[in-house]
C-alpha positions, 0 to 999 in steps of 0.5 A, a space after each residue: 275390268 281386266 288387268 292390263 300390264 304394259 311393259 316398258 316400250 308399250 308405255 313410253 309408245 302410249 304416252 308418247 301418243 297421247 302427249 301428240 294427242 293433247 297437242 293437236 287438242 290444244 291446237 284445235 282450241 286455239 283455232 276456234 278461239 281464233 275463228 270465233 274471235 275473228 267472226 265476232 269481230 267481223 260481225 261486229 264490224 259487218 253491222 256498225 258499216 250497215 248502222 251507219 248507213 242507215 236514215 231513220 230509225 226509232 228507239 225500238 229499232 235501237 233498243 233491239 239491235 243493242 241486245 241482239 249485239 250484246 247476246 252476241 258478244 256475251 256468247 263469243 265471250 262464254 265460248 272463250 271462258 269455256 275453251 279458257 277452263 279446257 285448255 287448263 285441263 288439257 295442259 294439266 294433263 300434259 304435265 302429267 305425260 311430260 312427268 310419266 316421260 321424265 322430260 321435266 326431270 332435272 339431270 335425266 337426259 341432260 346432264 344440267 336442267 330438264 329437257 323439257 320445261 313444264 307447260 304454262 297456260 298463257 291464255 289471251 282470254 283478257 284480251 279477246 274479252 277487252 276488245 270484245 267489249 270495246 267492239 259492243 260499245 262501239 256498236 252501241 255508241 254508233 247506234 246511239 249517236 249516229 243512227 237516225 240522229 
């Protein structure tokens, strides 16, 4: 691999790039976090309308919607966990471009304080799970005791 030497204005051009780049990254993880979220929801409610107005229905009938739910709120929550480990990554890497670029350095271009904090995850992956599973017990009550009874 050949040595490549960036001067000065060539670095702070790259990492500035690069900082605009983990942003729209970030960005875009929030909005599959959001849109897979959202849709599972809106399944979840789709198929507790459809249940309730279904007459008659037998244990296996019951059984088999109560699984096809459960792989289906099992894998809204796996993709959150996996967006969850990538934000982390990519804000650990957004620390490093906002240290190359001394924003978080005290006294550097303020004479008190950093000009920028450094980055913290604030994930709201409890949450979604939370109400994830509160949305499969739902549906699973619905079944259970509406449903043909």
């Amino acid at each position: 691999m050949p040595d490549i030497f960036l001067n000065e204005p060539h670095k702070s051009k790259a990492l500035i790039t690069a900082y605009v780049e983990q942003i729209r990254y970030l960005r875009y993880l929030s909005q599959i976090d959001l849109r897979v979220f959202s849709g599972s929801i809106t399944v979840q409610i789709v198929l507790a309308g459809w249940l309730s107005s279904v007459k008659s229905t037998g244990y296996p009938f019951k059984v088999i919607f109560i699984v096809l739910d459960l792989c289906l709120v099992l894998s809204a929550v796996l993709l959150l966990g996996r967006n969850a480990n990538r934000r982390k990554i990519e804000v650990a890497k957004l620390s490093k471009i906002l240290e190359a670029l001394e924003f978080t350095k005290d006294g550097w271009y303020l004479p008190a304080g950093s000009l920028l904090d450094p980055p913290v995850v604030r994930s709201s992956l409890t949450l979604y799970w939370l109400v994830l599973f509160a949305s499969f017990l739902g549906v699973a009550a619905i079944l259970v005791f509406a449903v043909g009874n």
